[in-house]
C-alpha atoms as one frame of an Amber mdcrd trajectory, in Angstrom:
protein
  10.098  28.408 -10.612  10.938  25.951  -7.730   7.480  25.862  -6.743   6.474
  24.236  -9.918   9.166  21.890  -9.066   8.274  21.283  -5.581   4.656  20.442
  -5.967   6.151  17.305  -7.027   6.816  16.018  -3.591   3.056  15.748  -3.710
   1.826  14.828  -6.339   1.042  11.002  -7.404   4.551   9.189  -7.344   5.957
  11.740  -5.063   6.964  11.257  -1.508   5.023   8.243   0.211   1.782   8.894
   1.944   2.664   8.461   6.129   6.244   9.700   5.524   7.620  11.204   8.865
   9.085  14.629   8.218  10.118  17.606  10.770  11.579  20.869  10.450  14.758
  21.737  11.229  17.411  24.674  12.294  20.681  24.677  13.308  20.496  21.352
  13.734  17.624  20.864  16.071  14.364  19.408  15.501  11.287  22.223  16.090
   8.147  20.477  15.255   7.652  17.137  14.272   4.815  15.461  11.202   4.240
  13.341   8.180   3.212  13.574   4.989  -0.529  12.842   3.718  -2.325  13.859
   0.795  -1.064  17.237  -0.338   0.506  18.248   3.198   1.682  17.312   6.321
   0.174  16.578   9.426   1.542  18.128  12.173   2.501  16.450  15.444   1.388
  19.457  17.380  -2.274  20.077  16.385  -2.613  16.788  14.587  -3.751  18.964
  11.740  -3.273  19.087   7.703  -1.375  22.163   6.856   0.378  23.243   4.275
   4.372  23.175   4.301   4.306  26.779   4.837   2.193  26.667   7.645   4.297
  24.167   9.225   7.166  26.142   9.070   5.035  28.551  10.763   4.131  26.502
  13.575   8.052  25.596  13.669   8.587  29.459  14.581   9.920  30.487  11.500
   7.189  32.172   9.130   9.563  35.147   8.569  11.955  32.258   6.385   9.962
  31.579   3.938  11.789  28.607   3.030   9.953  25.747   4.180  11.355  23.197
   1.628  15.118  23.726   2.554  13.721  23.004   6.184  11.741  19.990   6.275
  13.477  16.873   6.294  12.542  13.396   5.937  13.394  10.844   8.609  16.544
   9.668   6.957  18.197  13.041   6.333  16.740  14.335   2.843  15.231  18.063
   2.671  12.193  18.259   0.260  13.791  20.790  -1.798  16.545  17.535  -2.485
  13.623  15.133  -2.941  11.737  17.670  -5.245  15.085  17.747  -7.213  15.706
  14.024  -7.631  11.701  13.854  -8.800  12.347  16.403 -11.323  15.758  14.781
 -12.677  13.552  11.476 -13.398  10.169  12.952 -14.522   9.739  12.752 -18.285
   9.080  16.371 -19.660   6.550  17.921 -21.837   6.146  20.682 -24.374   3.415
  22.493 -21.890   5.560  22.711 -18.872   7.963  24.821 -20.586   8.230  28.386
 -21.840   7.177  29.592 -25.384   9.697  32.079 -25.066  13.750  32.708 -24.618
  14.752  32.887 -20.994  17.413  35.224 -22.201  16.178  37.106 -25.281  12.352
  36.966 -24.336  11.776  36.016 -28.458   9.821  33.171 -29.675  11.364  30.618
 -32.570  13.021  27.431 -31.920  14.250  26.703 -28.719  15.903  23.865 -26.635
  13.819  23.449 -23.775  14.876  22.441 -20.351  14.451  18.970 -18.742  15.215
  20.456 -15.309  12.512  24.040 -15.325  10.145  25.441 -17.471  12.880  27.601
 -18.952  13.389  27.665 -22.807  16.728  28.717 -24.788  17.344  29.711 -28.250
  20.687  27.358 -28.834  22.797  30.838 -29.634  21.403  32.089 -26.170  22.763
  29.591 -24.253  25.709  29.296 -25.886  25.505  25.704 -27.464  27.318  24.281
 -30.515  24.640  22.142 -31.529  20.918  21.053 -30.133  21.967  18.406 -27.107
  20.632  14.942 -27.192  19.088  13.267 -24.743  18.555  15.015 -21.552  20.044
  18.913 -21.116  20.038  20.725 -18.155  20.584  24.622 -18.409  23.148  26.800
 -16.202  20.234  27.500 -13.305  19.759  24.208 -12.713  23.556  22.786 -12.923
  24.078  25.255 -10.684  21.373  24.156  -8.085  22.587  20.402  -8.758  26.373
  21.397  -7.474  24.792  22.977  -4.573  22.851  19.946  -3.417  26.295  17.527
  -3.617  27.053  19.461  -0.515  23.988  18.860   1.703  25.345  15.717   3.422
  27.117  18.098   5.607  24.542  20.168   6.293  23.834  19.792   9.908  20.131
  20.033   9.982  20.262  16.449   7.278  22.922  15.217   9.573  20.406  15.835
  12.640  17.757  14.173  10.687  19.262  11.022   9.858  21.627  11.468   6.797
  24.395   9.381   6.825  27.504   9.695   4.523  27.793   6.798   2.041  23.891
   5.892   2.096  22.226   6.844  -1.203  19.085   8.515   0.830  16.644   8.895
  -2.037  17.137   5.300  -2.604  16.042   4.752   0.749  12.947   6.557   0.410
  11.697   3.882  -1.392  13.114   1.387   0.839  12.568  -0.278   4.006  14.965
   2.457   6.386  12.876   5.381   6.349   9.956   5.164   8.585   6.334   5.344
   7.617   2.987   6.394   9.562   0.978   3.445   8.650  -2.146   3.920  10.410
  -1.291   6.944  12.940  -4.921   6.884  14.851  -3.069   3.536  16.372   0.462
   4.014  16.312   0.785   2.910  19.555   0.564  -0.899  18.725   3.314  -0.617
  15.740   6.029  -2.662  17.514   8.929  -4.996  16.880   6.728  -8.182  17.675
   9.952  -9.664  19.316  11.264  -7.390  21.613   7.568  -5.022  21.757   9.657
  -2.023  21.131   8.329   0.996  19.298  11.821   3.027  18.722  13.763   2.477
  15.410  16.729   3.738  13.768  16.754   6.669  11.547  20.690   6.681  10.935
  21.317   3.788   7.782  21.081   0.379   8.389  21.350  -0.950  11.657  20.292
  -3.225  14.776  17.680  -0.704  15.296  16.385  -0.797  11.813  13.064  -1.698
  11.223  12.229  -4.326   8.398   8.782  -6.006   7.431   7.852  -9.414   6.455
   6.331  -8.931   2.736   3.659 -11.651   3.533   2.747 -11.739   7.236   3.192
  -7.726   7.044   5.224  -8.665  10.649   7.539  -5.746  12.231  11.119  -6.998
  13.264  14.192  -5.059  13.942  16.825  -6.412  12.326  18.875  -6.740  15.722
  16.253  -8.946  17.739  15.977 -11.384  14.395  20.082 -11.934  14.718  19.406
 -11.955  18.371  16.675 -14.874  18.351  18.766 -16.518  15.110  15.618 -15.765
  12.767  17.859 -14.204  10.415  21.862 -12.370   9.910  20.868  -9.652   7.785
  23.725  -7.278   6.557  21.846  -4.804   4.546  18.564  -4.655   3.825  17.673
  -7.128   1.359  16.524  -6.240  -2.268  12.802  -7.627  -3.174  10.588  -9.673
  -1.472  11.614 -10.457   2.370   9.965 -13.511   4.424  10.286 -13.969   8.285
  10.115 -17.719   7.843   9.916 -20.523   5.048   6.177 -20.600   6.353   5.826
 -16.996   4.919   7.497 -17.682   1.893   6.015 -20.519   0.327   2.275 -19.002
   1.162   3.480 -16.186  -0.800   4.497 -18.733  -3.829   1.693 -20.554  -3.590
  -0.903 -17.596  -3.719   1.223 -16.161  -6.517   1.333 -19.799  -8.483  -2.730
 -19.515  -7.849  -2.995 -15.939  -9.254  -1.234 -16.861 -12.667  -3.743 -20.300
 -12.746  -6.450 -17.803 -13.585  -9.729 -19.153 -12.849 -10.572 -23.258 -12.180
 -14.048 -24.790 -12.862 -16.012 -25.820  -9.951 -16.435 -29.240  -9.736 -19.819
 -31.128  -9.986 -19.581 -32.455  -6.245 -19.412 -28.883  -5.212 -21.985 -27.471
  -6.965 -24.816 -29.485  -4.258 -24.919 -26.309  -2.749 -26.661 -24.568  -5.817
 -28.496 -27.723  -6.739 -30.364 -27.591  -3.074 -31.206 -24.369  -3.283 -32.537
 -25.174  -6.515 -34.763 -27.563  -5.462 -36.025 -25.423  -2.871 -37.285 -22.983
  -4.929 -38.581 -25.454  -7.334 -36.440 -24.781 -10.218 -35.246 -27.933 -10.784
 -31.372 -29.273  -9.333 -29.685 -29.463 -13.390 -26.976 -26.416 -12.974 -25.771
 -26.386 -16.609 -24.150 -22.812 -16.321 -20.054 -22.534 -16.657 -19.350 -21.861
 -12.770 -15.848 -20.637 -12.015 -13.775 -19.249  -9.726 -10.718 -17.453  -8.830
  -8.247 -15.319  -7.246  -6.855 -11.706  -8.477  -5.069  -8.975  -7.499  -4.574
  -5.649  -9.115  -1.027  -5.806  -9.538  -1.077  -8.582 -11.771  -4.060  -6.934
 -14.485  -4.817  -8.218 -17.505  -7.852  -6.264 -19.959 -10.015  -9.291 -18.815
  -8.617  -9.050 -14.886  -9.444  -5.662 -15.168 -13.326  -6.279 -15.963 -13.832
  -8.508 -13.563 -12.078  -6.624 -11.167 -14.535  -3.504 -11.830 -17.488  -5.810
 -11.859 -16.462  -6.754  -7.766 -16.112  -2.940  -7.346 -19.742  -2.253  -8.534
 -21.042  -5.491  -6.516 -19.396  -3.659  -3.138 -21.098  -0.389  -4.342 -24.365
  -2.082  -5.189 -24.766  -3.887  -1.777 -22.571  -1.589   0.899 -22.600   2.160
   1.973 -19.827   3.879   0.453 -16.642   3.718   2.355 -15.480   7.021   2.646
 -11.928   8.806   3.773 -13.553  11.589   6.251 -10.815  14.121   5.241 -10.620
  13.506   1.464 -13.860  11.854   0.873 -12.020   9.025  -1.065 -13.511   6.004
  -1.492 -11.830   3.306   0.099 -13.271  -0.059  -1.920 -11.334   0.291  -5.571
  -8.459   0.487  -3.573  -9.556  -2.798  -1.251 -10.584  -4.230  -4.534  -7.270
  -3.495  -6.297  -5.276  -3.672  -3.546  -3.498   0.259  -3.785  -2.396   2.372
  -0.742  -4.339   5.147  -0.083  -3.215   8.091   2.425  -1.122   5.783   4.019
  -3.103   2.701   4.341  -1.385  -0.110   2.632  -4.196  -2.332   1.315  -0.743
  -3.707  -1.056  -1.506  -7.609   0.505  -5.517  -7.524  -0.322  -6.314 -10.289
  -3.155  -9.734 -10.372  -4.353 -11.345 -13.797  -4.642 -14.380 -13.827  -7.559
 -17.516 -16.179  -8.735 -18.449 -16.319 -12.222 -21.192 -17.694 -13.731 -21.029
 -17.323 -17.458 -17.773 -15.204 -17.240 -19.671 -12.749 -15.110 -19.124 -11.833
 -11.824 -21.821 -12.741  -9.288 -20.448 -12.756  -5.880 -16.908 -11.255  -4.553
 -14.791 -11.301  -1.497 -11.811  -9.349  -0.473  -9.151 -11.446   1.221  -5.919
 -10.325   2.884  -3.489 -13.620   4.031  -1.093 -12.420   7.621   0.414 -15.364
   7.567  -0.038 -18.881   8.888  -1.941 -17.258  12.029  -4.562 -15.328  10.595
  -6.745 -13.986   7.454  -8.620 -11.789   6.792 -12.107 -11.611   5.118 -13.368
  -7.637   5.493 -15.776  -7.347   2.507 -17.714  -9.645   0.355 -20.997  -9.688
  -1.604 -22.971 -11.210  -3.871 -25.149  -9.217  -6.885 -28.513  -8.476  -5.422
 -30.218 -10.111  -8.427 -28.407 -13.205  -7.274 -28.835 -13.466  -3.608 -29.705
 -16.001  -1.877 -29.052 -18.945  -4.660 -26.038 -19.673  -2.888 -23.112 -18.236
  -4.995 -21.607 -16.919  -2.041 -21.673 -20.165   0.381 -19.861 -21.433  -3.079
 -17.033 -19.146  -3.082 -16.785 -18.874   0.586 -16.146 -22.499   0.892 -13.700
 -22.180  -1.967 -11.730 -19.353  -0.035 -11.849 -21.870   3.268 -10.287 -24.581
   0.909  -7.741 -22.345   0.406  -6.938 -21.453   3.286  -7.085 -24.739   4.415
  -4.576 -25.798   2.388  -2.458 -22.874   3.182  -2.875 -24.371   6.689  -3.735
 -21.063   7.955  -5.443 -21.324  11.608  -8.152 -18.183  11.731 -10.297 -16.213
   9.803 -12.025 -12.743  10.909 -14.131 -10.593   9.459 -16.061  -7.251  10.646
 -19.970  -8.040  10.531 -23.008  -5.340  11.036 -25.370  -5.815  13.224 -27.833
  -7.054  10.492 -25.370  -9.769   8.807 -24.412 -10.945  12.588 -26.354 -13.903
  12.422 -26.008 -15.065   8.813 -22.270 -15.083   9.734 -22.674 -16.528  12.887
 -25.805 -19.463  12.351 -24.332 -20.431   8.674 -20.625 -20.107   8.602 -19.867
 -20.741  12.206 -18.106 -17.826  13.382 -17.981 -16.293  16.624 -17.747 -12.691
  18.335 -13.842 -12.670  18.833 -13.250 -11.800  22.710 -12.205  -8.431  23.685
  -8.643  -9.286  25.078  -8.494 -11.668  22.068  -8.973  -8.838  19.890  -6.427
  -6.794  21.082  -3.582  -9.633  21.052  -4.346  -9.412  17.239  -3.940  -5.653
  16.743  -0.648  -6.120  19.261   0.761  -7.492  15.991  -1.519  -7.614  13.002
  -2.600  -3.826  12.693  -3.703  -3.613   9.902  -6.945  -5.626  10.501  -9.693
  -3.634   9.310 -12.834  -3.029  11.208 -15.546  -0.365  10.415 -17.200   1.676
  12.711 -20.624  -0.161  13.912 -19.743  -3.736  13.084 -18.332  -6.574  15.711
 -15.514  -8.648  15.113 -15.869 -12.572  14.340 -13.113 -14.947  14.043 -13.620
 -18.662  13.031 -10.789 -21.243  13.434 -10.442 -22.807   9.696 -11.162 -26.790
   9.542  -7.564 -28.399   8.198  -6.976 -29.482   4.990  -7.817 -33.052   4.527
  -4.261 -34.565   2.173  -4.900 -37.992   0.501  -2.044 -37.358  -1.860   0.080
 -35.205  -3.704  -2.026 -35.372  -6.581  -5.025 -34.285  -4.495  -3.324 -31.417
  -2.668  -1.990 -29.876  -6.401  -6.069 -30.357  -8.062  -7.260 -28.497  -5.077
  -5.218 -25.465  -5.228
């Protein structure tokens, strides 16, 4: 019965993809991994195994216990976690029994929130059906034993400390996730450069992220440089500067604007091309833009959000997870995580013509020093007529105004020179290149493409007026 339970851990809305786990006895660590997909990745093969097989390769296949064993990085066994899933999870008529745990006879029964077992109300003793939420004996019992695993040395050796809700945490900035483990060796405070961090609560050794620039600090070196005085870890959004902050307002102020008519001085780009294929300069279509994100979806948000999916597909190779064979762009597009990529920041940035979606561009903000551009497109029925040199130079605009100093962008071989001879940009320099993924990650390149960075031209302010129309 607890493996029903524990197949929760990983399932969708279980424990965090990139979670760091090990296993545990006696109080010493014995092999070391995180969590992805529907295992864990052990440290010592850098394989996907099960979390039986891990406890295997911890020396302990004769246990058969692997749950009780495995502990996240702030002290919680995912037998606990599997618990506290289960306690939450809203229950349904299939998961449980058709028939009396104790009497093994059909009829009406009062069903379990906590297991698949079912009761007849005289069976288990009760006056009257319970409302709400009823637990039987089995798993009271299993509750009462859990109160008692703060002592426990192996959760004491993994990080638990006593007075720290640790569930809580899992959802919160203390415990420590592999982002992007094929480079963990650039994840870093950018302050102080260090790569250790505290498992043990909230401390100077606690690492915390800026929600816009996506920035690693520990919370020591920001009291240490006077950046900030943080006493706990703060609840919502957190912002290494006012810089950070108000780019986060003002792209969220833009995302509820919904989409803003291109002005006729802007559309000289279509009317050229126009002319150049002789068919006539009058653009009399409705010509919009915008900028979306998947978190904030509407039924029409959601159309046009599919649309850009099928323009990627339409005009790019599918992006593929080699172990899962995922597809990465719906979760670009939509900005989701996905085995422990956090694609959370990604807005998408839209043309329409007509209401319809003609070209797209996926745009991720770090801050005042850099964005990112790492996929756009426009409909192949609608290439070359300049949609996209539209948008782009809406997205510049932006970022203009955001006074945000560089944009890159991965480029094939192929699209090089468009990139290059049109828009400007340049192959960013090797050493250049890696003073960006010192402390910006989470860039994303693709296999077989270069680099390009372009410094964006500043925002030209006549007044206040101006500066609100543009945005």
């Amino acid at each position: 019965r607890d493996q029903r339970m524990h197949k929760l851990v990983f399932e969708s809305g279980g424990l965090p993809d990139g979670t760091e786990v090990a296993y545990y006895s006696n109080g010493k660590k014995l092999r070391e991994g995180y969590k992805m997909g529907s295992g864990i990745v052990c440290r010592c093969c850098s394989t996907l195994v099960s979390p039986s097989q891990f406890e295997c390769h911890a020396g302990w296949s004769s246990r058969r216990k692997p749950y009780m064993y495995i502990y996240t990085s702030n002290g919680v066994s995912l037998h606990e976690y599997a618990l506290s899933l289960l306690k939450g999870r809203k229950g349904s008529l299939k998961d449980n029994d058709d028939l009396c745990i104790i009497c093994a006879d059909g009829g009406d029964l009062v069903l379990c929130d906590g297991c698949p077992r079912s009761f007849h109300r005289e069976c288990a003793s009760l006056s009257s059906v319970p409302d709400g939420k009823w637990y039987c004996t089995y798993c009271q019992n299993m509750f009462e034993r859990e109160k008692f695993v703060m002592w426990n040395a192996n959760a004491v050796a993994a990080g638990r400390v006593s007075g720290v809700d640790p569930i809580e945490q899992i959802t919160n900035r203390c415990i420590r996730i592999v982002k992007n483990p094929e480079e963990a060796d650039v994840i870093a405070c950018v302050i102080c450069r260090g790569y250790d961090f505290s498992k043990s609560g909230f401390g100077p050794r606690t690492v915390i992220l800026c929600d816009q620039c996506e920035k690693e600090y520990h919370v020591g070196c920001l009291k240490k440089c006077k950046l900030a005085d943080l006493k706990e870890l703060p609840k919502g959004k957190w912002f290494c500067s006012d810089n950070c902050r108000w780019i986060y307002s003002a792209l969220q102020n833009l995302l509820h604007a919904g989409p803003e008519r291109i002005p006729d001085p802007s559309l000289d780009i279509l009317k050229n091309r126009r002319v150049e294929y002789n068919s006539g300069s009058d653009i009399d279509f409705d010509i919009r833009w915008r900028l979306m994100s998947g978190k904030l979806s509407s039924r029409e948000t959601r159309v046009l959000l599919s649309q850009a999916v099928a323009i990627f597909h339409e005009c790019f190779d599918p992006i593929v997870d080699s172990e899962t064979g995922r597809d990465f762009i719906p979760s670009l597009v939509y900005g989701r995580n996905i085995r422990g990529h956090d694609f959370s920041g990604m807005h998408c940035a839209i043309l329409t013509v007509n209401s319809t979606v003609v070209s797209a561009g996926i745009l991720r903000i770090f801050g005042e020093e850099i964005a990112e551009l790492p996929l756009a497109a426009t409909r192949t029925v609608d290439q070359g007529k300049g949609y996209f040199q539209l948008l782009y130079s809406c997205i510049e605009k932006l970022l203009a105004f955001l006074n945000i100093k560089t944009l890159v962008l991965p480029a094939t071989d192929e699209a090089r020179s468009i990139w290059t001879d049109k828009f400007g940009f340049e192959k960013i320099p090797l050493e250049q290149l890696m003073n960006y993924r010192r402390t910006r990650w989470q860039i994303i390149t693709f296999k077989g493409t270069s680099m390009l960075e372009k410094p964006v031209p500043r925002c030209r302010i006549i007044n206040q007026i101006e500066e609100s129309s543009d945005v």
